[in-house]
N, C-alpha and C positions, 0 to 999 in steps of 0.2 A: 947708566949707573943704577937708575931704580928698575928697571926691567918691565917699564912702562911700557907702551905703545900707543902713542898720539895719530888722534885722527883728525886730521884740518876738513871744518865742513866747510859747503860752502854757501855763499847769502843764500842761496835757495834752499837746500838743507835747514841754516838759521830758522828762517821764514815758518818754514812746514816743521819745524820743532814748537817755536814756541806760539801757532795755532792748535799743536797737538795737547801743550802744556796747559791752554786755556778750555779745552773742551768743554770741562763743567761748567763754566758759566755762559755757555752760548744758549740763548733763549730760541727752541725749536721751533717756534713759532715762525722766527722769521730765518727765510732760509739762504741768508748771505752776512757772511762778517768781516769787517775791516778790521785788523787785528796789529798796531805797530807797537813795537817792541823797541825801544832808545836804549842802546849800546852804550859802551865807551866809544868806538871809534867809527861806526854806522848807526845804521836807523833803517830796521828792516818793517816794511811794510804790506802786510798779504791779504788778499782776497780769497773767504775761502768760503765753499757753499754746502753747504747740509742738504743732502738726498732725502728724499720720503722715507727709504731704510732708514735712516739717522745714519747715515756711512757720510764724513769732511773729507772732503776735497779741495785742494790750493787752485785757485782760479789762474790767479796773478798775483806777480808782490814788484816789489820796487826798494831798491837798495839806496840809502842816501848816504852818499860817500862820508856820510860826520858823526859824529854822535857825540854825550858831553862832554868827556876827554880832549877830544881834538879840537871842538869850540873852546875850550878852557886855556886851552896852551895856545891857539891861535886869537885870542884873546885876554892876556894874562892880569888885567889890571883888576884890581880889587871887585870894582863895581864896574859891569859892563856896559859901555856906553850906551844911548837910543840909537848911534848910527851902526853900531856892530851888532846892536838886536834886532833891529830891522833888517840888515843887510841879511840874516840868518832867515830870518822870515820869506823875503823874497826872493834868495834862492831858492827857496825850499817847493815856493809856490812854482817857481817853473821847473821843477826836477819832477816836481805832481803832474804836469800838463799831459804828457802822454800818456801815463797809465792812468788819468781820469776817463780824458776821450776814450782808449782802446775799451775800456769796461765800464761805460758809463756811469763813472762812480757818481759824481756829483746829483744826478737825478734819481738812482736807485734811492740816495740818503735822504733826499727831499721827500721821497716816496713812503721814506720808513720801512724800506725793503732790506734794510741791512745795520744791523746793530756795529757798531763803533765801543770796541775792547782797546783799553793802551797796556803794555805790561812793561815796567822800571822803574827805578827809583825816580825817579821825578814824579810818575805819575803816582805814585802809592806814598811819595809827601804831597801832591796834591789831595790827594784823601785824606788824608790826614790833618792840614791845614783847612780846609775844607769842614771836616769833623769836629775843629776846636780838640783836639787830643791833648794831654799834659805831658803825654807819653807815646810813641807807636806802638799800636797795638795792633797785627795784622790778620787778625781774625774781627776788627771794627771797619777795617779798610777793604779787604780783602771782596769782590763782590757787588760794591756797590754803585752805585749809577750818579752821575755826577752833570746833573745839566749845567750846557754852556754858560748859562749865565753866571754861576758860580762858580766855574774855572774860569771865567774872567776875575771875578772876585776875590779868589784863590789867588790866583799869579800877580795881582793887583797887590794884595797882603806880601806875599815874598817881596817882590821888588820894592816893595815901601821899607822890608826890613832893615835893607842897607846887607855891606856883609857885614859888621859884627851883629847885626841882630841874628841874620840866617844862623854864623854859630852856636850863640846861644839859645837856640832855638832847640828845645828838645826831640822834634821829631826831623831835625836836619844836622845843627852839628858844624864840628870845622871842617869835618873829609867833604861834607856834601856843600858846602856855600857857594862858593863857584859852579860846581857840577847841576846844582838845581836850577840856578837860573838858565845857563845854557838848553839844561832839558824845558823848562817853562817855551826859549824862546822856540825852538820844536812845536812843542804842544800848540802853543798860541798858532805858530803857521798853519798845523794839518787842517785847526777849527776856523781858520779864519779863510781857508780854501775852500773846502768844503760846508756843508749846510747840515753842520754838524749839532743838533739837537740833546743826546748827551753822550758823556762815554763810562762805558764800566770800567773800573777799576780792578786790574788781577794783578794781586803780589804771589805771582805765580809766573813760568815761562819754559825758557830752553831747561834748565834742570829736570823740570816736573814731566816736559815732554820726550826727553829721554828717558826718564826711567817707564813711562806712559807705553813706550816703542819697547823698551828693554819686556815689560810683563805682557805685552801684544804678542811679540816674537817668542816668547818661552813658550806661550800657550799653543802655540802653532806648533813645535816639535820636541818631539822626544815629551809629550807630558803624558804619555799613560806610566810610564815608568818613573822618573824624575819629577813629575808633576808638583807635590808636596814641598819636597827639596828645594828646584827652585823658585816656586812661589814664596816659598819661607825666607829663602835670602833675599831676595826679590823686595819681599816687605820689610825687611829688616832695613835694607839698605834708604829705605823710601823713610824711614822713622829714623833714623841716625840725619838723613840729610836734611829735614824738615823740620824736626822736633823731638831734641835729647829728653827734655823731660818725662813727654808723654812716655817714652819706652821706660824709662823709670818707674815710672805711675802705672803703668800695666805689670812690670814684674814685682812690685811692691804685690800687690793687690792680687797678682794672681799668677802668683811662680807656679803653682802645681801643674799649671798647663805647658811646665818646661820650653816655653819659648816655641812653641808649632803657630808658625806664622798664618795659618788657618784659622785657626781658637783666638789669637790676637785680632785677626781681620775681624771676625762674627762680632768679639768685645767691641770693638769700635763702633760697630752698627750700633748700640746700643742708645736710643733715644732719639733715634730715628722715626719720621714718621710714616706711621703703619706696621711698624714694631709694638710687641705687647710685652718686652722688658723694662725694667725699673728705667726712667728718663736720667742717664749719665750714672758713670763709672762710678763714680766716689759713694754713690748714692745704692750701688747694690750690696744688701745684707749679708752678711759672710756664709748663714745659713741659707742662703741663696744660690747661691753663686753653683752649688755644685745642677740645679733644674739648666745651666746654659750647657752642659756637655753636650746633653744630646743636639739640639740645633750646632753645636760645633761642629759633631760628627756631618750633618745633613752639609753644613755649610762646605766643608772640606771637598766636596764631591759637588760644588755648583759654580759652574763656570760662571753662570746670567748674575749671578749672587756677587762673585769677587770682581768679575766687573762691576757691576754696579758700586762696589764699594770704591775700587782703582778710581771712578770716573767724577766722583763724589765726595772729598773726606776732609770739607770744610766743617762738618758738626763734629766734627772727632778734635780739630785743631780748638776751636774754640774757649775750652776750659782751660787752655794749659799757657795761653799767650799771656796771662798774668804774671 
């Protein structure tokens, strides 16, 4: 009826999207990442390792038949008992045993050979409780690094809430009070398997690493001709799905540039470091603004340029999560 076309991925697919989705906050340094993503109805888990090129690649992943939804309904009572949070845990920890052995995860993390990324809502209100927030703000959460010890403290705070506290809880709510503990008893398992030191926090995933593949794949064909075009929708669609305001705040500020998702891209750089424009949008003079043409031109024409920007564009979200 809507003249859609539905693609069913599969966990592996999953897996290798929302590794793709995290890109930016993999620290190059070290060159392997554990990256689990808690679902509604799985919990996909992937290994994936960074080449001297800076070129990701999926090692291993591991698919955990549950995610919060299905703990929530296969556990429906208010507050989740200690024997059904534990029972979650220790399946969890034997569904981990073979894909620790095959890829010897447990001693790489000991090693510090491999950074440890979570992406979902439980993990990004553990940032946020974590944070002391009044409010979510995902440009505070977004990013950061969260040692174990204080996701013990963290999940320690949820579960003491009760649920009517998790309700009323501003960065959790009534849809999430169930759903979060469920993801907590998750989280608690991976760290309590593993020798897990801290984990980054991405409010980012399969979305971001779709459209990540969607501007990968455009660049690769048909772009001497259509290049522009679809880069332009491209980015367009990337600001509609991410952040209504900011596209407000950029046609506000600077309609002249008729919406060339080019000229938008460069605007975004702006306050960038190792940039020599004014630090943030709000902040550039109107009799200014026309000295940005020319780098739009230049920018328009640099691939290494709009990647960088695709790969990057946590400083651009930041002013507008208010």
């Amino acid at each position: 009826e809507t003249g859609l076309d539905i693609e069913i991925i599969s966990s592996k697919e999953e897996s290798r999207l929302a590794v793709v989705g995290c890109v930016p906050l993999l620290n190059r340094n070290i060159k392997r990442a554990l990256v689990f993503d808690i679902g509604g109805g799985s919990t996909e888990i992937s290994l994936a390792r960074i080449t001297n090129t800076g070129n990701t690649f999926i090692e291993g992943f591991v698919s955990l038949p549950y995610g919060v939804v299905t703990i929530s309904e296969a556990f429906p009572a208010q507050d989740m008992t200690d024997l059904a949070y534990n029972t979650i845990i220790e399946r969890t920890h034997k569904l981990l045993q073979e894909f620790d052995e095959k890829y010897e995860i447990s001693e790489a993390i000991r090693n510090q050979e491999i950074q440890v990324i979570g992406t979902s809502g439980t993990v990004t209100v553990l940032g946020a409780v974590h944070l002391n927030l009044s409010r979510y703000n995902r440009s505070a959460v977004d990013g950061i690094s969260i040692l174990k010890n204080d996701i013990d403290k963290a999940i320690a705070k949820i579960k003491r809430l009760g649920d009517e506290g998790r309700k009323k809880h501003p960065c959790i709510g009534t849809q999430k009070a169930d759903l979060t503990i469920a993801g907590c008893a998750i989280i608690e398992a991976l760290c309590s398997y593993w020798p897990i030191a801290e984990v980054t926090v991405a409010d980012r995933g399969i979305r971001e690493g779709i459209l990540l593949d969607m501007m990968h794949n455009a660049k690769n064909y048909t772009f001497k001709k259509k290049r522009k075009e679809t880069v332009s929708r491209l980015f367009l669609m990337w600001f509609l799905l991410v952040e209504v305001k900011a596209v407000k705040h950029v046609a506000k500020h600077f309609s002249f540039l008729n919406g060339n998702g080019y000229a938008l891209a460069h605007l975004l750089m702006i306050g960038r470091p190792g940039t020599d424009v004014v630090n943030g949008l709000s902040l550039v003079p109107a009799d200014k603004v026309k000295l940005l043409v020319p780098a739009v031109v230049a920018f328009a024409n640099d691939t290494d340029l709009v990647n960088y920007f695709i790969l990057d564009f946590r400083h651009f979200l930041s002013p507008y999560n208010n």
